[in-house]
Backbone atoms as SQL, in Angstrom:
CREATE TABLE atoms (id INTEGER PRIMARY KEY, chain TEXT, resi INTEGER, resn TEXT, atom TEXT, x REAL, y REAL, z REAL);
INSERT INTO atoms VALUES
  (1, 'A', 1, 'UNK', 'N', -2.615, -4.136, 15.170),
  (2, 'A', 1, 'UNK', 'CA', -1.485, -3.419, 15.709),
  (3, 'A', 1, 'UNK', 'C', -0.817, -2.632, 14.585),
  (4, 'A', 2, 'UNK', 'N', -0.618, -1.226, 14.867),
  (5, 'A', 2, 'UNK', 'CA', 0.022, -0.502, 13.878),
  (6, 'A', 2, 'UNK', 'C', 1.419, -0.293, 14.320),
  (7, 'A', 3, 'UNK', 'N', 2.161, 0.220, 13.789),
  (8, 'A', 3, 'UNK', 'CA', 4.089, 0.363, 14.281),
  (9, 'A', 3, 'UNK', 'C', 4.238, 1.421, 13.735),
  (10, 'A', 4, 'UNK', 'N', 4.855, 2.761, 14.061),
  (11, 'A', 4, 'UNK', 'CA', 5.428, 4.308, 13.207),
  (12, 'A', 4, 'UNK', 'C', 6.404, 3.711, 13.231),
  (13, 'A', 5, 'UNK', 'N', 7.275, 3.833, 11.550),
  (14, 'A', 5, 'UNK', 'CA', 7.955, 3.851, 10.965),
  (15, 'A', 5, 'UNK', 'C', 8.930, 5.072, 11.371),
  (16, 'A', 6, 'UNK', 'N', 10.167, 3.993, 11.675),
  (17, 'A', 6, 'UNK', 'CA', 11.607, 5.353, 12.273),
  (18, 'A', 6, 'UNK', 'C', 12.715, 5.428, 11.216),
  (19, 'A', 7, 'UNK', 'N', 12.786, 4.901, 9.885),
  (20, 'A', 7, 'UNK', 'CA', 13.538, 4.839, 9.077),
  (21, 'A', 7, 'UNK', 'C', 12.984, 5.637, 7.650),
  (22, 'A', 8, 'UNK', 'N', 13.033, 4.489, 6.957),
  (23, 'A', 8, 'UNK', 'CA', 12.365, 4.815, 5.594),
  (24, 'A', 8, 'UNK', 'C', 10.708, 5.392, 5.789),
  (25, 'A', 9, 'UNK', 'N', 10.271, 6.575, 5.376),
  (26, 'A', 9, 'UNK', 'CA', 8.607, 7.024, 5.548),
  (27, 'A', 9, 'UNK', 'C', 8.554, 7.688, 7.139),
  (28, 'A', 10, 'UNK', 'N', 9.474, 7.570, 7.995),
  (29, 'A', 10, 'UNK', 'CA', 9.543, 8.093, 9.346),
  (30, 'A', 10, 'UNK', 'C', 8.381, 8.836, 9.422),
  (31, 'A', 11, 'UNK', 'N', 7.964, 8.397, 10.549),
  (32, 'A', 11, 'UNK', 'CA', 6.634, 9.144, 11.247),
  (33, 'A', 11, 'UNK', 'C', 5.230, 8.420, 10.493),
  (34, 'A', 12, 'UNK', 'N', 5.330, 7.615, 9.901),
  (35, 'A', 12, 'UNK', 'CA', 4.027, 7.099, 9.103),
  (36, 'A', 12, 'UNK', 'C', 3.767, 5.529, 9.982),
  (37, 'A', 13, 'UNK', 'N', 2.702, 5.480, 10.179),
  (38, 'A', 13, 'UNK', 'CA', 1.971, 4.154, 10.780),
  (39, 'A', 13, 'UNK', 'C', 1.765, 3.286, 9.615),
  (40, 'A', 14, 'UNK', 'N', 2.153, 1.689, 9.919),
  (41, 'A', 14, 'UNK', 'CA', 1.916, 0.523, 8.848),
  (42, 'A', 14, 'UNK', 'C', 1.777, -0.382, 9.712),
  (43, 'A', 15, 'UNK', 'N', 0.826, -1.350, 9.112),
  (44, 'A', 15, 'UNK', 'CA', 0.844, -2.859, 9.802),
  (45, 'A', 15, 'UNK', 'C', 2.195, -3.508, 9.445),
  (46, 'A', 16, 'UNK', 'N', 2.723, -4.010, 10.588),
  (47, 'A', 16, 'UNK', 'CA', 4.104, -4.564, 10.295),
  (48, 'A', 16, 'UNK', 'C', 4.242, -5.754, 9.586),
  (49, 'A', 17, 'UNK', 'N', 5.109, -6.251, 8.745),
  (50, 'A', 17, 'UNK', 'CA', 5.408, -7.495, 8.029),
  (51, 'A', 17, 'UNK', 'C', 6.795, -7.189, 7.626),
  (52, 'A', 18, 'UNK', 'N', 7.337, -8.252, 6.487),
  (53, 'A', 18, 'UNK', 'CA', 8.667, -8.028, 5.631),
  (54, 'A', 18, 'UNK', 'C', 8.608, -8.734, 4.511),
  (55, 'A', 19, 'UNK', 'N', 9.512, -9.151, 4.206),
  (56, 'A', 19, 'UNK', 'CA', 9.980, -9.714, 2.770),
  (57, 'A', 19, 'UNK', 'C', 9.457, -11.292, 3.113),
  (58, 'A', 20, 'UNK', 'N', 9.267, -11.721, 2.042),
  (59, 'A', 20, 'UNK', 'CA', 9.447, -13.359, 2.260),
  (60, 'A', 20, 'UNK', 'C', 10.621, -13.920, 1.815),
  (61, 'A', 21, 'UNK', 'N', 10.790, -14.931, 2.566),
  (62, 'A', 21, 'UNK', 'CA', 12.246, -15.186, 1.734),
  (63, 'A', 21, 'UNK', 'C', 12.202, -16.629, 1.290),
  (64, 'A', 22, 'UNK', 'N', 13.107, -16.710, 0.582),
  (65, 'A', 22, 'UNK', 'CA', 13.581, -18.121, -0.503),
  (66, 'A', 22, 'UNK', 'C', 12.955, -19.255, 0.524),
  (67, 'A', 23, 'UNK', 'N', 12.071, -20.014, -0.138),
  (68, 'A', 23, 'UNK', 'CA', 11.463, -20.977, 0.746),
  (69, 'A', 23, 'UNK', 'C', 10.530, -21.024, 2.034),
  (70, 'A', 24, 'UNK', 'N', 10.094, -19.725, 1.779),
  (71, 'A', 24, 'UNK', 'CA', 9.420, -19.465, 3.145),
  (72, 'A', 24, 'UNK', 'C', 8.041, -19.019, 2.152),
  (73, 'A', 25, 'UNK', 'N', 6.694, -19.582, 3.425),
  (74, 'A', 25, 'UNK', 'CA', 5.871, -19.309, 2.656),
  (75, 'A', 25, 'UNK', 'C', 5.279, -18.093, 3.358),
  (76, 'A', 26, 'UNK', 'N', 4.126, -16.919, 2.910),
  (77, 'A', 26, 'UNK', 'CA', 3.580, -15.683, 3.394),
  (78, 'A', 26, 'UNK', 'C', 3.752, -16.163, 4.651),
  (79, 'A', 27, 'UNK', 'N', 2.949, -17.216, 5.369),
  (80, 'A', 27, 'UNK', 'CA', 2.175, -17.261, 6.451),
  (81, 'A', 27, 'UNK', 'C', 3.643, -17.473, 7.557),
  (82, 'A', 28, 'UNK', 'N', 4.750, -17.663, 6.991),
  (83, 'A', 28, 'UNK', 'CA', 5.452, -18.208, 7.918),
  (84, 'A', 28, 'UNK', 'C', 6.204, -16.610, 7.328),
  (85, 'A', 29, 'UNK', 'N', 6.701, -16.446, 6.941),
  (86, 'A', 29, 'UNK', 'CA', 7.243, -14.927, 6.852),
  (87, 'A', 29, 'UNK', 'C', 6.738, -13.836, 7.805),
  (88, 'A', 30, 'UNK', 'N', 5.098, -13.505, 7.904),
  (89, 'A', 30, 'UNK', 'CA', 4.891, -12.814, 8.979),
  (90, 'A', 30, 'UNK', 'C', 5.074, -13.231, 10.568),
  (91, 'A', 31, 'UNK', 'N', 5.130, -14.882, 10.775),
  (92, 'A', 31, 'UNK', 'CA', 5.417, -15.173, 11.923),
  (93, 'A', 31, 'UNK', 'C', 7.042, -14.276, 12.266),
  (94, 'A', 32, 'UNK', 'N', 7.715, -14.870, 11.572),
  (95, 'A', 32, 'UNK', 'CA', 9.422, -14.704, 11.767),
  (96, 'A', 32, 'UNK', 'C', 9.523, -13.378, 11.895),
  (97, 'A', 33, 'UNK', 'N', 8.261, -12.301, 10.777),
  (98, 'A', 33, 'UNK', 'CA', 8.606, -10.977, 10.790),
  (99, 'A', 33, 'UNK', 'C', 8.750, -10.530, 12.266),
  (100, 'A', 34, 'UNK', 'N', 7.390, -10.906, 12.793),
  (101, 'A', 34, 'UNK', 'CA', 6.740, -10.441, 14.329),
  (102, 'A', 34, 'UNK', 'C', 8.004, -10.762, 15.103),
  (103, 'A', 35, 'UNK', 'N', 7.976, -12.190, 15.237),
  (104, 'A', 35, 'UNK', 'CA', 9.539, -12.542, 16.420),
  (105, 'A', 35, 'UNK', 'C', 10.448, -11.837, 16.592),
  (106, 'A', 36, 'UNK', 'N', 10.552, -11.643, 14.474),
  (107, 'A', 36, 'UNK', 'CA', 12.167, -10.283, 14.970),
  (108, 'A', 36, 'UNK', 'C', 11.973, -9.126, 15.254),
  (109, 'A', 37, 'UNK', 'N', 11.147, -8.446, 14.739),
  (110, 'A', 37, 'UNK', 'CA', 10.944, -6.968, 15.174),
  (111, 'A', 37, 'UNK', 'C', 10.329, -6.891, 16.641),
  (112, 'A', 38, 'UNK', 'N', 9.702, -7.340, 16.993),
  (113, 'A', 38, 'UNK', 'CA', 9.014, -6.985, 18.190),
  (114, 'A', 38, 'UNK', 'C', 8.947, -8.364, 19.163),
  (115, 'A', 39, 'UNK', 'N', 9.726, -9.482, 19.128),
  (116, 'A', 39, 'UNK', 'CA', 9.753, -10.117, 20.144),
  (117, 'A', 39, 'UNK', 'C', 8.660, -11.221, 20.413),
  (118, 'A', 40, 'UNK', 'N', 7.338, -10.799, 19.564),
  (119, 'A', 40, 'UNK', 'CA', 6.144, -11.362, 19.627),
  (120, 'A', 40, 'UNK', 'C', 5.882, -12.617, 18.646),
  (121, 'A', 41, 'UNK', 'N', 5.622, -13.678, 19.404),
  (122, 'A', 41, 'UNK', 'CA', 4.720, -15.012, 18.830),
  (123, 'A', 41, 'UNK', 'C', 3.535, -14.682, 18.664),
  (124, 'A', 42, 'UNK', 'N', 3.086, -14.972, 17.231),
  (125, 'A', 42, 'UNK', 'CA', 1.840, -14.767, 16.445),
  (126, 'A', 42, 'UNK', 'C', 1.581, -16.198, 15.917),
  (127, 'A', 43, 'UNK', 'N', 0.160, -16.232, 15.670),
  (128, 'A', 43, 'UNK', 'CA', -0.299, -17.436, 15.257),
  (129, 'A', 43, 'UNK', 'C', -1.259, -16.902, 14.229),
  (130, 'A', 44, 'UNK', 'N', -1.371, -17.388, 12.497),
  (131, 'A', 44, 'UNK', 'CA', -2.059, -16.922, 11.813),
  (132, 'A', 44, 'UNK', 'C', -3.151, -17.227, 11.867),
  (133, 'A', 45, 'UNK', 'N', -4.613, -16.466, 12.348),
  (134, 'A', 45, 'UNK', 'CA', -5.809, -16.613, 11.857),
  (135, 'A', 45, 'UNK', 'C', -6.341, -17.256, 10.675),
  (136, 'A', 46, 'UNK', 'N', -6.273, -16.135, 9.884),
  (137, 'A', 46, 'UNK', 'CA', -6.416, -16.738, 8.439),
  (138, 'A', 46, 'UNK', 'C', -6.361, -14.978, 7.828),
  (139, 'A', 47, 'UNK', 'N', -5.912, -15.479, 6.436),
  (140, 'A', 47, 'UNK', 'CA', -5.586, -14.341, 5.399),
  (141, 'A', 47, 'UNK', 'C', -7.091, -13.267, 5.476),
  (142, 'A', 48, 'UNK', 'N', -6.432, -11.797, 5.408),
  (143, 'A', 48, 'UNK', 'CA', -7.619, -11.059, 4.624),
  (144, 'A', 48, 'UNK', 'C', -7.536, -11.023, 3.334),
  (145, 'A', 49, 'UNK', 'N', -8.934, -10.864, 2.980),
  (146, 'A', 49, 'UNK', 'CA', -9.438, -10.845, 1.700),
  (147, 'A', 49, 'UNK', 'C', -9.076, -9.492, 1.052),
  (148, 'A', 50, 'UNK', 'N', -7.887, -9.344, 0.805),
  (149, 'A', 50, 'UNK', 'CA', -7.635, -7.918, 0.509),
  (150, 'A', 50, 'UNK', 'C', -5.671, -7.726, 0.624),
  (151, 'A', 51, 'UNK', 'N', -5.232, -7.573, -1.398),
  (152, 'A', 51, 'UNK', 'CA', -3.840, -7.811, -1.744),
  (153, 'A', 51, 'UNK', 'C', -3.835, -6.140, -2.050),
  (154, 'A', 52, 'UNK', 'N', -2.408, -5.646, -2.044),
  (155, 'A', 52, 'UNK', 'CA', -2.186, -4.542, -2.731),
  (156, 'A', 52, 'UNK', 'C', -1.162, -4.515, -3.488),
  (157, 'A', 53, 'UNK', 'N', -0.899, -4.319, -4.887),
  (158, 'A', 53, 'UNK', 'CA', -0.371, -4.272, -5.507),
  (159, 'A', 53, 'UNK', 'C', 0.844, -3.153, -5.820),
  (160, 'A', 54, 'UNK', 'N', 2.219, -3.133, -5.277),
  (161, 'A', 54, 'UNK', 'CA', 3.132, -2.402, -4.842),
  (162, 'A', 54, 'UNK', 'C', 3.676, -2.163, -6.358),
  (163, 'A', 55, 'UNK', 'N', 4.046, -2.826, -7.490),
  (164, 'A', 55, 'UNK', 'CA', 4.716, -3.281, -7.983),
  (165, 'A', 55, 'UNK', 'C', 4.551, -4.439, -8.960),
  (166, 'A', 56, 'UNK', 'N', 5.061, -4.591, -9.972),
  (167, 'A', 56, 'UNK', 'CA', 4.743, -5.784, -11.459),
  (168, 'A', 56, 'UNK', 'C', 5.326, -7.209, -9.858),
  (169, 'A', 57, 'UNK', 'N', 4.783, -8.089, -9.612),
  (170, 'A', 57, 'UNK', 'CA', 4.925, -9.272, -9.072),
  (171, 'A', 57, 'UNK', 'C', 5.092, -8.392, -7.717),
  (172, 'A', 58, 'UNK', 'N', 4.956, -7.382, -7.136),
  (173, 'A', 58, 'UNK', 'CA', 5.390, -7.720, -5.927),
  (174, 'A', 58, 'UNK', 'C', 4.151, -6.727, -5.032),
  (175, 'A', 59, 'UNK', 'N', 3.552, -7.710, -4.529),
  (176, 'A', 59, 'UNK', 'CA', 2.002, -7.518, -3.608),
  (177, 'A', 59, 'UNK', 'C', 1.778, -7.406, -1.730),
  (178, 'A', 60, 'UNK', 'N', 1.549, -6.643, -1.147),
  (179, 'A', 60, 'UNK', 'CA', 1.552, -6.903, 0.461),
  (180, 'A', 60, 'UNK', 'C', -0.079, -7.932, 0.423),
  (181, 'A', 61, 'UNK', 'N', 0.266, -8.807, 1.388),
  (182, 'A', 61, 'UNK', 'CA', -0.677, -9.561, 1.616),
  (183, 'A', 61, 'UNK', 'C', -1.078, -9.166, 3.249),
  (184, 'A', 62, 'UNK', 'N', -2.246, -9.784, 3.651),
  (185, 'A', 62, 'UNK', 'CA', -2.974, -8.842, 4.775),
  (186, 'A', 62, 'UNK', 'C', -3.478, -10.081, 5.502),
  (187, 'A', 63, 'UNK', 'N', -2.696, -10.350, 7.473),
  (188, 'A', 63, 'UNK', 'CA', -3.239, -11.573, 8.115),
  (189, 'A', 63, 'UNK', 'C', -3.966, -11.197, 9.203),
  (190, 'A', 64, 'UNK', 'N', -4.249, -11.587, 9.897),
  (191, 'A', 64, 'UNK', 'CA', -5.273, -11.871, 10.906),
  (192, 'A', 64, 'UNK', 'C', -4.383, -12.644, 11.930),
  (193, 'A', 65, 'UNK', 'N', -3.816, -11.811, 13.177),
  (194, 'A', 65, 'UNK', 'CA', -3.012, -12.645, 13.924),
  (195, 'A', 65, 'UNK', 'C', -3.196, -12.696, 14.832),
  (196, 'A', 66, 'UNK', 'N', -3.367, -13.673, 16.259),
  (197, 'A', 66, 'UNK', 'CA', -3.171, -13.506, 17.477),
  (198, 'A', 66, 'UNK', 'C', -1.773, -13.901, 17.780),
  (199, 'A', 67, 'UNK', 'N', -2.016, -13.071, 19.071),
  (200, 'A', 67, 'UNK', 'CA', -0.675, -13.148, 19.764),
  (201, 'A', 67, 'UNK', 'C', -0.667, -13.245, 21.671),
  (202, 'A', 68, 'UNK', 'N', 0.111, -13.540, 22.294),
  (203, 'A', 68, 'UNK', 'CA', -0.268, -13.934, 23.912),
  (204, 'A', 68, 'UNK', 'C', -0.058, -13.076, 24.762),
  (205, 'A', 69, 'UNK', 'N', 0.525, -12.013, 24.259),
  (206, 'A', 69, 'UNK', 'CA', 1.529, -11.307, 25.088),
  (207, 'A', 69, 'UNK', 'C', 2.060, -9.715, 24.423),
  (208, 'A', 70, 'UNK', 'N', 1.986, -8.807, 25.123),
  (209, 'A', 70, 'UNK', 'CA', 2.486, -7.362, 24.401),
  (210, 'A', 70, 'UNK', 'C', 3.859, -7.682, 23.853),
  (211, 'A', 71, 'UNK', 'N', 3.969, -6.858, 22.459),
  (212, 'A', 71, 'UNK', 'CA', 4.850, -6.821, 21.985),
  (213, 'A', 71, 'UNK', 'C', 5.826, -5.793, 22.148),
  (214, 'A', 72, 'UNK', 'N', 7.300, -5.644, 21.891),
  (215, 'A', 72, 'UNK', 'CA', 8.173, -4.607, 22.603),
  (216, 'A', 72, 'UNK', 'C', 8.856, -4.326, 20.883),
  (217, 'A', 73, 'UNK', 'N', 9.444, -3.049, 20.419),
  (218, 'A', 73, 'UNK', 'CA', 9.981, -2.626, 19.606),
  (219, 'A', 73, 'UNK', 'C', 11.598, -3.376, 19.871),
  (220, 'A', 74, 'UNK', 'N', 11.855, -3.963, 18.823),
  (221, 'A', 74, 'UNK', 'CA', 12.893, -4.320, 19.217),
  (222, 'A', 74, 'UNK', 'C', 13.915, -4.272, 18.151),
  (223, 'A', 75, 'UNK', 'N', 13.428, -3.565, 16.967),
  (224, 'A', 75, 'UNK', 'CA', 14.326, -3.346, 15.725),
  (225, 'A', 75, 'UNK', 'C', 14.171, -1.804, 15.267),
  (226, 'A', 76, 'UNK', 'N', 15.204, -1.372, 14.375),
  (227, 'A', 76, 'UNK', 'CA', 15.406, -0.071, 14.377),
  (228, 'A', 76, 'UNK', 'C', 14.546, 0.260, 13.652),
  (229, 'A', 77, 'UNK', 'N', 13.893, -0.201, 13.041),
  (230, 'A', 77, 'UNK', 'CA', 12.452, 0.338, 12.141),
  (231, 'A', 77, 'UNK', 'C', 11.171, 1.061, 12.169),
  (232, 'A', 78, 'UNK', 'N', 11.239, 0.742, 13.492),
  (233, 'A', 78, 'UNK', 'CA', 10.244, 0.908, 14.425),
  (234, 'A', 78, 'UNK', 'C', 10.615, 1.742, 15.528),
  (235, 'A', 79, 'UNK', 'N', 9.960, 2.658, 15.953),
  (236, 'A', 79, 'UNK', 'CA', 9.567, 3.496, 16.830),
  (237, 'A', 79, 'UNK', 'C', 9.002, 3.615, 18.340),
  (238, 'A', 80, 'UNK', 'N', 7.402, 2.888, 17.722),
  (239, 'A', 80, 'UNK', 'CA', 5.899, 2.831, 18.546),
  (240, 'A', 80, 'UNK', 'C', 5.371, 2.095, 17.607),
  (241, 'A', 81, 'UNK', 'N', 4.591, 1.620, 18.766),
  (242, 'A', 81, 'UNK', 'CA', 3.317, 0.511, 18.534),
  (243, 'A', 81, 'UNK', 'C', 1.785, 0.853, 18.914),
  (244, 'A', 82, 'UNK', 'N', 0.762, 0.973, 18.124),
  (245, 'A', 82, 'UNK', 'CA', -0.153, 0.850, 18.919),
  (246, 'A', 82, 'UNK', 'C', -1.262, 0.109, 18.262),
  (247, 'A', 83, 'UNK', 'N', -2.455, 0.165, 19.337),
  (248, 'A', 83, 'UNK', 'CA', -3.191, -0.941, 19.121),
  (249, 'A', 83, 'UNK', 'C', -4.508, -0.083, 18.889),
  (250, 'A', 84, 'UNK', 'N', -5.495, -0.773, 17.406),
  (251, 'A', 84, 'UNK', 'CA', -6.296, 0.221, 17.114),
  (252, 'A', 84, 'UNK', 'C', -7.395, -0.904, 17.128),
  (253, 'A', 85, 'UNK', 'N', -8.855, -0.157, 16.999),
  (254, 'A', 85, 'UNK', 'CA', -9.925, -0.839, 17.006),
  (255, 'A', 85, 'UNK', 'C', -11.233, -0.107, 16.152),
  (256, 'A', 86, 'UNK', 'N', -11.912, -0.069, 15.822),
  (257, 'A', 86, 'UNK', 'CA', -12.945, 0.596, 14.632),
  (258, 'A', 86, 'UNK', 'C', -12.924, 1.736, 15.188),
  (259, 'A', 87, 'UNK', 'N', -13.330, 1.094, 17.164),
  (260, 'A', 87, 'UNK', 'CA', -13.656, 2.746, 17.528),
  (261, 'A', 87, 'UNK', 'C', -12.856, 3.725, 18.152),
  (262, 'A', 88, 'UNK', 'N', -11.388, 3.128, 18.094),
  (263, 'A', 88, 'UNK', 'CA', -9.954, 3.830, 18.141),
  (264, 'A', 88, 'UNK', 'C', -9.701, 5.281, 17.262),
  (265, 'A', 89, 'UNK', 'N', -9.231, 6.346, 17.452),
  (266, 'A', 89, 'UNK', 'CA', -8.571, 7.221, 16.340),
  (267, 'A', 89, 'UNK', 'C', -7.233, 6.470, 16.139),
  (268, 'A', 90, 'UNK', 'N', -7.196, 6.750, 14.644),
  (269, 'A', 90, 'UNK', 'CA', -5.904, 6.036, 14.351),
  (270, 'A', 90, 'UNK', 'C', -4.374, 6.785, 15.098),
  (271, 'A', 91, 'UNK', 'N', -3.393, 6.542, 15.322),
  (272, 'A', 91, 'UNK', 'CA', -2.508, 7.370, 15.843),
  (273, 'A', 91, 'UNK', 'C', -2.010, 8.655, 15.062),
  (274, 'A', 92, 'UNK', 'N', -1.669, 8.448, 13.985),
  (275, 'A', 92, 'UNK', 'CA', -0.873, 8.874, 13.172),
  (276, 'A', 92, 'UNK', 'C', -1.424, 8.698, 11.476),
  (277, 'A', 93, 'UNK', 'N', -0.507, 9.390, 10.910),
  (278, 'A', 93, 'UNK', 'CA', -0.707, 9.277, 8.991),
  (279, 'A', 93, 'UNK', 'C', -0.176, 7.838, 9.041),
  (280, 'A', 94, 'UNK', 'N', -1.223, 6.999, 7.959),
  (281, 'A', 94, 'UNK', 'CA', -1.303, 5.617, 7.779),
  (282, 'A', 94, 'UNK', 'C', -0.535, 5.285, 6.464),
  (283, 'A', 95, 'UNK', 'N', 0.746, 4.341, 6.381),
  (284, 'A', 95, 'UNK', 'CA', 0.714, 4.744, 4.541),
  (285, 'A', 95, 'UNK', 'C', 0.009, 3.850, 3.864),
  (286, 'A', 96, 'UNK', 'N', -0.304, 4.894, 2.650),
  (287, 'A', 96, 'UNK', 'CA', -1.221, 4.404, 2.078),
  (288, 'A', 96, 'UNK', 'C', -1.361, 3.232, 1.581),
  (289, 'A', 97, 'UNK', 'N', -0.491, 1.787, 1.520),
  (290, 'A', 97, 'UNK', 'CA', -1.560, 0.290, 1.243),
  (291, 'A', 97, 'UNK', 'C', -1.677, 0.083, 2.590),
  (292, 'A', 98, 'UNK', 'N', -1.654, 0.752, 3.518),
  (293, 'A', 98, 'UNK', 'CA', -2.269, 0.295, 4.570),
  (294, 'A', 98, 'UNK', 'C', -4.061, 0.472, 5.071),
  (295, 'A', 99, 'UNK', 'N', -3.462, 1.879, 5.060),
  (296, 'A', 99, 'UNK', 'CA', -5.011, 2.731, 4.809),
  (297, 'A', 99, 'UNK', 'C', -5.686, 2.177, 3.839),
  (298, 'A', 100, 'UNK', 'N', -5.001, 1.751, 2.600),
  (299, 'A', 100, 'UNK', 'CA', -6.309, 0.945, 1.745),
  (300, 'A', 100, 'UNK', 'C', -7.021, -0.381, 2.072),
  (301, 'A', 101, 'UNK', 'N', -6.117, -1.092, 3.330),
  (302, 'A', 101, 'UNK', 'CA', -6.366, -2.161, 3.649),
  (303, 'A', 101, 'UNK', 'C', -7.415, -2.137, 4.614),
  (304, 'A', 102, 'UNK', 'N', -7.224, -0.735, 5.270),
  (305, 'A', 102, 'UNK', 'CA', -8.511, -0.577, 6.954),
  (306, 'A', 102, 'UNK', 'C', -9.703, -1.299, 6.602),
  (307, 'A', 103, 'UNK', 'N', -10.600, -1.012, 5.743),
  (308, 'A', 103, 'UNK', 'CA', -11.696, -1.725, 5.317),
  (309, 'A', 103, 'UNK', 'C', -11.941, -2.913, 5.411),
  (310, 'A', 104, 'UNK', 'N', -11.110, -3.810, 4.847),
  (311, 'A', 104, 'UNK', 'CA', -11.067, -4.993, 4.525),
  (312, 'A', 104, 'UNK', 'C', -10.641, -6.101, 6.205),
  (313, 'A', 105, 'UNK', 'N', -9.833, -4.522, 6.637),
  (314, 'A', 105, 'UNK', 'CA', -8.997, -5.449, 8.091),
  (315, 'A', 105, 'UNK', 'C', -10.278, -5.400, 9.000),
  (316, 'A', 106, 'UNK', 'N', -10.525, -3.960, 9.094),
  (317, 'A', 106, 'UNK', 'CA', -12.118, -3.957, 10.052),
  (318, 'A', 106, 'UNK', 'C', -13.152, -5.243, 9.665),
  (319, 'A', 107, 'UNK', 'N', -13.371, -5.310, 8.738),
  (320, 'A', 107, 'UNK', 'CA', -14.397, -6.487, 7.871),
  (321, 'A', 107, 'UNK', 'C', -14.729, -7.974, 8.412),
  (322, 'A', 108, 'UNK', 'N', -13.013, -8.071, 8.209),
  (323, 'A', 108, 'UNK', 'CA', -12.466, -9.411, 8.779),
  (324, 'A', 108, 'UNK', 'C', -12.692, -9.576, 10.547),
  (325, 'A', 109, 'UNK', 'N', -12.233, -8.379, 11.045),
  (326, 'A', 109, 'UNK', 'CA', -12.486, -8.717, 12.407),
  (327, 'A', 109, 'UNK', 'C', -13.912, -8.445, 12.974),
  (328, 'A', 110, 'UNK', 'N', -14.767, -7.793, 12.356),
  (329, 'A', 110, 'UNK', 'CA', -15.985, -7.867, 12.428),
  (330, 'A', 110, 'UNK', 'C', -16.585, -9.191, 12.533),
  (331, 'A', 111, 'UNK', 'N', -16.298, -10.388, 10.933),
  (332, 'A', 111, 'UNK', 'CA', -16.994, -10.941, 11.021),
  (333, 'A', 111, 'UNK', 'C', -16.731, -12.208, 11.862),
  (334, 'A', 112, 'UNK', 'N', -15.362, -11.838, 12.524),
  (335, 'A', 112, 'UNK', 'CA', -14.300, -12.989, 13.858),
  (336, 'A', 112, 'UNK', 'C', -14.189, -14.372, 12.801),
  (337, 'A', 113, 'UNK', 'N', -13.490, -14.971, 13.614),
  (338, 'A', 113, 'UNK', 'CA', -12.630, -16.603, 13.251),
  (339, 'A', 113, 'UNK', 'C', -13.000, -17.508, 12.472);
């Protein structure tokens, strides 16, 4: 699932996540991310094999999530949602640690659970 960005980068597609915070670990950070922005319960797969380096200590990490149910925009960050697949056109300009991630995300869901 990709999300266009309505704030900061406006008009650019990213896989959604956020910050982690004090005591929270990755895997539970993207849960909480999903809930708040878009309403949606996710359950982590397992990590992709594939970090990007933003910054001296500070890295986006890349999950593998299911979820039960469509998700709804529900924070101002966000725009649109859509849902892509190898043989999808992407919607929109991807930013770039995302786009660096396509590879690695296709990979993973290629080779399933």
């Amino acid at each position: 699932m990709l999300a266009r960005r309505s704030t900061s980068h406006a008009g650019f597609w990213e896989f959604p996540g956020g910050q982690v915070e004090d005591n929270e670990r990755p895997e539970q950070a993207i849960i909480r991310e999903f809930h708040e922005e878009f309403l949606l319960d996710v359950s982590v797969v397992r990590a992709i094999d594939f970090r990007f380096e933003l910054a001296p200590n500070r890295e986006l990490l890349f999950y593998l999530l299911s979820a039960e149910h469509e998700p709804q925009v529900t924070h101002h960050s966000h725009d649109a949602i859509a849902w892509i697949s190898l043989q999808s056109p992407l919607p929109g300009e991807i930013l770039p640690a995302d786009s660096a991630a396509l590879p690695a995300i296709w990979q993973a869901l290629e080779d399933g659970v």
